[in-house]
N, CA, C and O atoms as a GROMACS GRO file, in nm:
protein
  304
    1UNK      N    1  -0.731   1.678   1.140
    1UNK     CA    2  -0.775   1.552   1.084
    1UNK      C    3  -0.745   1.553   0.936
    1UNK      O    4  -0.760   1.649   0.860
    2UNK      N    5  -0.695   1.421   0.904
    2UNK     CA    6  -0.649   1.425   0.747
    2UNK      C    7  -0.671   1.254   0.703
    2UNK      O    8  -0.657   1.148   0.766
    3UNK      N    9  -0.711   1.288   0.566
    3UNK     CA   10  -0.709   1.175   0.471
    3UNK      C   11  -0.555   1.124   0.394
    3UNK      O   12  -0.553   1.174   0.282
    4UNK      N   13  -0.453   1.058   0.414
    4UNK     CA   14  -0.400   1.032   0.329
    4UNK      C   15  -0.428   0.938   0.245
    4UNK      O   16  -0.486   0.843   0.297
    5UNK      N   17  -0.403   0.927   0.104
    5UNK     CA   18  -0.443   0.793   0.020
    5UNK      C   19  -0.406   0.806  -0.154
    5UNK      O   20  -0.395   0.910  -0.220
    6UNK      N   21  -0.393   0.686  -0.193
    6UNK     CA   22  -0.284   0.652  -0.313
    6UNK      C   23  -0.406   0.624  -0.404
    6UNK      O   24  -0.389   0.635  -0.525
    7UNK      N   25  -0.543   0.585  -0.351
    7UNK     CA   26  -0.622   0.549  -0.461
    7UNK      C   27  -0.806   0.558  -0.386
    7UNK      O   28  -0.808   0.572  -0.264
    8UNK      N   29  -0.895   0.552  -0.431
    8UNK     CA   30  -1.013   0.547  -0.376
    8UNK      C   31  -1.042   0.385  -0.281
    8UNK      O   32  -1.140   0.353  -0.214
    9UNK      N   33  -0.953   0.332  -0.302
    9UNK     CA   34  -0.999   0.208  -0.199
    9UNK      C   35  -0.977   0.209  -0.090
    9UNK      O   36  -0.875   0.276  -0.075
   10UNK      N   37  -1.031   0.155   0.050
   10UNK     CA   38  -1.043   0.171   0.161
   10UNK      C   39  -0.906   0.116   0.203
   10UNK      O   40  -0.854   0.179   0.296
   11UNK      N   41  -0.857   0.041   0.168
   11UNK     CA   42  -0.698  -0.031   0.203
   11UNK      C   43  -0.638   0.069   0.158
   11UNK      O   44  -0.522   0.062   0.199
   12UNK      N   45  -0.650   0.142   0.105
   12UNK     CA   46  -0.458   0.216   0.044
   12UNK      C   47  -0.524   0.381   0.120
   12UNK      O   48  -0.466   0.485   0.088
   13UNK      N   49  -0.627   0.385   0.202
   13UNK     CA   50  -0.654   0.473   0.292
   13UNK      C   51  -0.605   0.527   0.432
   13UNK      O   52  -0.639   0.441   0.513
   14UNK      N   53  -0.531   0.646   0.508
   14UNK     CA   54  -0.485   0.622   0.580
   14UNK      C   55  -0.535   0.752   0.678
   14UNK      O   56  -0.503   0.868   0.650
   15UNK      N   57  -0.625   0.717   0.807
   15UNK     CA   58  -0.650   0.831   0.892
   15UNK      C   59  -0.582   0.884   0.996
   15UNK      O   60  -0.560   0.822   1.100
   16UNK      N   61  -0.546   0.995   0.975
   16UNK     CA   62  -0.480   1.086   1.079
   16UNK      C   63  -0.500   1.177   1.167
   16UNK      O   64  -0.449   1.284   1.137
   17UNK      N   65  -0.571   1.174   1.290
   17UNK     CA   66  -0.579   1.292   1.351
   17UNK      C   67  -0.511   1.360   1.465
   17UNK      O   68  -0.537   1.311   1.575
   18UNK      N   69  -0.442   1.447   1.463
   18UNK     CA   70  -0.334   1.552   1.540
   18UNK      C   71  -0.406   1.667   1.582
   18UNK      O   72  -0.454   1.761   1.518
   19UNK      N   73  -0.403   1.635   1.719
   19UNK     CA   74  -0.416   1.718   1.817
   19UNK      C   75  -0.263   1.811   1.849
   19UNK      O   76  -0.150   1.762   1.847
   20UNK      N   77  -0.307   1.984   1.883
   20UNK     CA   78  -0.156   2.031   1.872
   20UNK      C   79  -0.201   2.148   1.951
   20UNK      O   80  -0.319   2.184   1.956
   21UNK      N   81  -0.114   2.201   2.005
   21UNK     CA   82  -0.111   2.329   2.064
   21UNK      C   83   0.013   2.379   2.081
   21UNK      O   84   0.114   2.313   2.108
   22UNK      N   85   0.001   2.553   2.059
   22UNK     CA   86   0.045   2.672   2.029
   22UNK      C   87   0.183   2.562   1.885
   22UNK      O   88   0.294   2.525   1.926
   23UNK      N   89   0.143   2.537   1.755
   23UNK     CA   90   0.173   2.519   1.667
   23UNK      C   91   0.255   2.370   1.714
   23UNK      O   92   0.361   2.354   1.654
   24UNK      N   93   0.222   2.278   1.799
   24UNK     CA   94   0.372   2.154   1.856
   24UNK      C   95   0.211   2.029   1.871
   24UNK      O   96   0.104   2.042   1.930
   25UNK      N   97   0.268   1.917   1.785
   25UNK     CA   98   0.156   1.821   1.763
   25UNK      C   99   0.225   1.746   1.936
   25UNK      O  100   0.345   1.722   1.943
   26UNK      N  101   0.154   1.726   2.031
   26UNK     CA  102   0.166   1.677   2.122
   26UNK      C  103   0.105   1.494   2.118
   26UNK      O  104   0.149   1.397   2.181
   27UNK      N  105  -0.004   1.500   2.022
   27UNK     CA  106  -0.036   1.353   2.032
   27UNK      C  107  -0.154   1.328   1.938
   27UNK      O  108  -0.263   1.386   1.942
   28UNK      N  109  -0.106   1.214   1.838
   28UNK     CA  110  -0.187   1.158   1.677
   28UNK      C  111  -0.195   1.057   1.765
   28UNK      O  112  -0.149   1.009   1.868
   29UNK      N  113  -0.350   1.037   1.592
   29UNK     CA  114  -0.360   0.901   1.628
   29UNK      C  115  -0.338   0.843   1.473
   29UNK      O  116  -0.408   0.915   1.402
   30UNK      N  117  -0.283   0.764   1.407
   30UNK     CA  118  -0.278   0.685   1.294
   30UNK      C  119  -0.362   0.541   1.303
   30UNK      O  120  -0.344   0.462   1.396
   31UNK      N  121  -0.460   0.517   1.192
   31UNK     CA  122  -0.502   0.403   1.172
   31UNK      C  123  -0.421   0.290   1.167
   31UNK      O  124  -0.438   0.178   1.216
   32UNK      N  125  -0.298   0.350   1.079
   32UNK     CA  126  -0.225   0.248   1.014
   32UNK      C  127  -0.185   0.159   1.180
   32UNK      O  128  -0.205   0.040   1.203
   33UNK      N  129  -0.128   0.259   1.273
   33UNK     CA  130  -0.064   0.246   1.422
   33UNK      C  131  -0.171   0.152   1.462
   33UNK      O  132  -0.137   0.039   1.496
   34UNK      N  133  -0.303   0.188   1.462
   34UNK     CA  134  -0.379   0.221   1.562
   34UNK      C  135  -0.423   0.252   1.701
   34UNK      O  136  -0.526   0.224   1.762
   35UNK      N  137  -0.329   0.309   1.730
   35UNK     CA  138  -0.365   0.337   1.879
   35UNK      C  139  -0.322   0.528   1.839
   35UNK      O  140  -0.291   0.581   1.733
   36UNK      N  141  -0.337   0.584   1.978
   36UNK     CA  142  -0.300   0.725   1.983
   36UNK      C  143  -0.165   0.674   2.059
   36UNK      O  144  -0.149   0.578   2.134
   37UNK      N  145  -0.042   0.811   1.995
   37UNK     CA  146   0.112   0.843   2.004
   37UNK      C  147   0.128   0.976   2.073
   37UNK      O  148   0.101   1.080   2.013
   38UNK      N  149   0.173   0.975   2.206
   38UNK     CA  150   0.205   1.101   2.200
   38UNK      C  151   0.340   1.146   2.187
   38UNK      O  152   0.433   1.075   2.151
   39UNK      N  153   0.348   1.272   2.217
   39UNK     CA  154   0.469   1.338   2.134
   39UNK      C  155   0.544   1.420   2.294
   39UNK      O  156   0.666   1.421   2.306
   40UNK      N  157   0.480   1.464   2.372
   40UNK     CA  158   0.492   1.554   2.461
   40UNK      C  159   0.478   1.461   2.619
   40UNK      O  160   0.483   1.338   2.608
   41UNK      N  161   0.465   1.502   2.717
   41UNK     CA  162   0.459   1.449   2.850
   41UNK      C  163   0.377   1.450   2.848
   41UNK      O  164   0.328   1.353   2.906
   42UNK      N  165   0.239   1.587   2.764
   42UNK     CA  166   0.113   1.582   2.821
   42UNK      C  167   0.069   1.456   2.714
   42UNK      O  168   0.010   1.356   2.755
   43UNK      N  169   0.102   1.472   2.589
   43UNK     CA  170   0.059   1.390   2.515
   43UNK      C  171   0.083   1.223   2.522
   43UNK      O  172   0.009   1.153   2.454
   44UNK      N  173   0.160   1.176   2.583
   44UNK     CA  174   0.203   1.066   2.666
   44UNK      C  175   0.091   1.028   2.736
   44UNK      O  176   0.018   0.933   2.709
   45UNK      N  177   0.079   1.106   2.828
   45UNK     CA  178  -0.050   1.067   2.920
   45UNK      C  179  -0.216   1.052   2.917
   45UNK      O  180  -0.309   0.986   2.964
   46UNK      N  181  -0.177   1.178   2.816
   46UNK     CA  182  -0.335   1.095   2.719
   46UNK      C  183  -0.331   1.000   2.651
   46UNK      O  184  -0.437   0.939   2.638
   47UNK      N  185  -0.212   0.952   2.584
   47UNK     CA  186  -0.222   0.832   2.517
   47UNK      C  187  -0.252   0.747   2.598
   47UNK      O  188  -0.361   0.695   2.572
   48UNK      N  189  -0.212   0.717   2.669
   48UNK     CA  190  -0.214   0.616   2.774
   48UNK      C  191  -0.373   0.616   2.842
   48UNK      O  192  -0.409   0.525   2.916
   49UNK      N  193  -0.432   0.692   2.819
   49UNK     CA  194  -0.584   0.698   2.899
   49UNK      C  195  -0.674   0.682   2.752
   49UNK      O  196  -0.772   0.609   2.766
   50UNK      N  197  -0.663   0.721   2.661
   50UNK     CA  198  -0.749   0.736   2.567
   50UNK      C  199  -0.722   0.543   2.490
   50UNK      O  200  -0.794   0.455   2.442
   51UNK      N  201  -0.602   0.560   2.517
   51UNK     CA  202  -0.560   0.405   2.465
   51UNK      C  203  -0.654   0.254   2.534
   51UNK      O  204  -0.700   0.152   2.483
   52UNK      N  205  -0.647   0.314   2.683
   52UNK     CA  206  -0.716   0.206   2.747
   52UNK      C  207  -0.843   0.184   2.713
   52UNK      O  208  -0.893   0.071   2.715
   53UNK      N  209  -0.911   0.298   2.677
   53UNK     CA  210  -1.050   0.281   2.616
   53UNK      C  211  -1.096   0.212   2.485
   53UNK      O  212  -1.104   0.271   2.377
   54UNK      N  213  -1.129   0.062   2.509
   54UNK     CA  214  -1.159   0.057   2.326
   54UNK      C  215  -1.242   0.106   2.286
   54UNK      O  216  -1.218   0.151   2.173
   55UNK      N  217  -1.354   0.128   2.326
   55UNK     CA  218  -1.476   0.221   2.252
   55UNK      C  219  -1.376   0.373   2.132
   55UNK      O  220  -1.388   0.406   2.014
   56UNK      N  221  -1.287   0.424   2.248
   56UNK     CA  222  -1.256   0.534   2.154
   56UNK      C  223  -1.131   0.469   2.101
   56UNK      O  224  -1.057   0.562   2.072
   57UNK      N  225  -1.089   0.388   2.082
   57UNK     CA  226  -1.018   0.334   1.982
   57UNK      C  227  -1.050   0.263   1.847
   57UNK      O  228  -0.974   0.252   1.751
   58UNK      N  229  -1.206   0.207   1.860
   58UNK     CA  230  -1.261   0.152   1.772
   58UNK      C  231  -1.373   0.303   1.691
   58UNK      O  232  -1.423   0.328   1.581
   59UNK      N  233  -1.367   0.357   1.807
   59UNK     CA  234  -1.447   0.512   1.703
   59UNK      C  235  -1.354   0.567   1.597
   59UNK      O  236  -1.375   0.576   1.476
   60UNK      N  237  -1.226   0.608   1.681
   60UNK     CA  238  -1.168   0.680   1.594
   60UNK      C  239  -1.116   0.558   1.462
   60UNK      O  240  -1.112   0.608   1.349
   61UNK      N  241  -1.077   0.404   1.471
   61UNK     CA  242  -1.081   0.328   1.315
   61UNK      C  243  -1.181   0.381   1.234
   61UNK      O  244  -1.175   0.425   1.118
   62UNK      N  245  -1.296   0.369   1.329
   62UNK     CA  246  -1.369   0.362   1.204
   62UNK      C  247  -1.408   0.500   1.117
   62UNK      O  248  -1.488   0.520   1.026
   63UNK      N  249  -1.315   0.582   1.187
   63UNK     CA  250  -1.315   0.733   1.083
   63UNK      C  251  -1.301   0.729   0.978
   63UNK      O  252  -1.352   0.799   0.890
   64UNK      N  253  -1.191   0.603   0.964
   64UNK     CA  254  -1.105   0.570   0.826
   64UNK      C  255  -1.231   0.551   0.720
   64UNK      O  256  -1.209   0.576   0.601
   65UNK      N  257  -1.325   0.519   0.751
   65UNK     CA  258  -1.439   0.488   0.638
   65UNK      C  259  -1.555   0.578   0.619
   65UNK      O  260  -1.600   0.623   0.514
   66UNK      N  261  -1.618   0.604   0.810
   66UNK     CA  262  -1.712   0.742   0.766
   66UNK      C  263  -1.703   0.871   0.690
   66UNK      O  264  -1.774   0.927   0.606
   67UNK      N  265  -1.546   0.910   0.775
   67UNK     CA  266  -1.490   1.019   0.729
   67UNK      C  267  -1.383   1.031   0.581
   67UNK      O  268  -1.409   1.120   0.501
   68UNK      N  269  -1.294   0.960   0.562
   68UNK     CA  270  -1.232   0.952   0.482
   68UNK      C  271  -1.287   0.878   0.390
   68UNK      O  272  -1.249   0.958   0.304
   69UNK      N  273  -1.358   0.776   0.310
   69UNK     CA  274  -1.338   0.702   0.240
   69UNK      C  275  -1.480   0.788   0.149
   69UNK      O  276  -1.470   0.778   0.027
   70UNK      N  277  -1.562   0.841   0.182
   70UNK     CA  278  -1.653   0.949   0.151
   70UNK      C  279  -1.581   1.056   0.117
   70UNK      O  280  -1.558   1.030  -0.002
   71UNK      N  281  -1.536   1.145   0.136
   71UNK     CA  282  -1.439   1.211   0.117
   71UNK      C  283  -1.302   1.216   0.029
   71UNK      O  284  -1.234   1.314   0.000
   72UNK      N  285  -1.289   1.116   0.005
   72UNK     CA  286  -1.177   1.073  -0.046
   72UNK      C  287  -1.222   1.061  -0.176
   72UNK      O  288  -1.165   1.122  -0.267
   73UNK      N  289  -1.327   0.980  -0.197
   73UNK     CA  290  -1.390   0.898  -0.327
   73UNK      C  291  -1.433   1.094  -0.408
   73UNK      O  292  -1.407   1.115  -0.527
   74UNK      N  293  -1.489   1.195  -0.328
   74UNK     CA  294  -1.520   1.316  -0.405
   74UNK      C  295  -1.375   1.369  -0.455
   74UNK      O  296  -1.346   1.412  -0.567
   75UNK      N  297  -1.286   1.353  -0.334
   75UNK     CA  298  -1.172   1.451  -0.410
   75UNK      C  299  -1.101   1.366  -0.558
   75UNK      O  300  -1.065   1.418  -0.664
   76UNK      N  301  -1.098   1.192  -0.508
   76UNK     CA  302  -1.037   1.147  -0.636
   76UNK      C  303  -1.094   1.122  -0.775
   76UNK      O  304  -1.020   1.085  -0.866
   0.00000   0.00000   0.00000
């Protein structure tokens, strides 16, 4: 899980979280995207199941603010 960002405001904020195994990211999810991407066959197929769910599509947006924008505002 990662914060990218150009300034402390919630718009120029960008959440990333990558799931990976034995060192090969199989499947992110980007705010900017918003949905989850996979990378792999397995990661494909979770996209596709985790995608259909909005509950966990609207959890993981709103990381962009619990997690990052708290976070963000200490490091900048």
């Amino acid at each position: 899980t990662r914060c990218v960002f150009n300034s402390s405001e919630l718009k120029d904020i960008q959440f990333i979280r990558s799931y990976c195994y034995n060192k090969l990211e199989f499947i992110r999810f980007n705010n900017n995207v918003g949905k989850f991407v996979g990378y792999t066959e397995l990661g494909v197929k979770n996209a596709e199941i985790w995608n259909s769910n909005p509950s966990q599509i609207a959890s993981e947006k709103a990381l962009r603010e619990t997690y990052c924008l708290h976070n963000v505002g200490i490091d900048y």
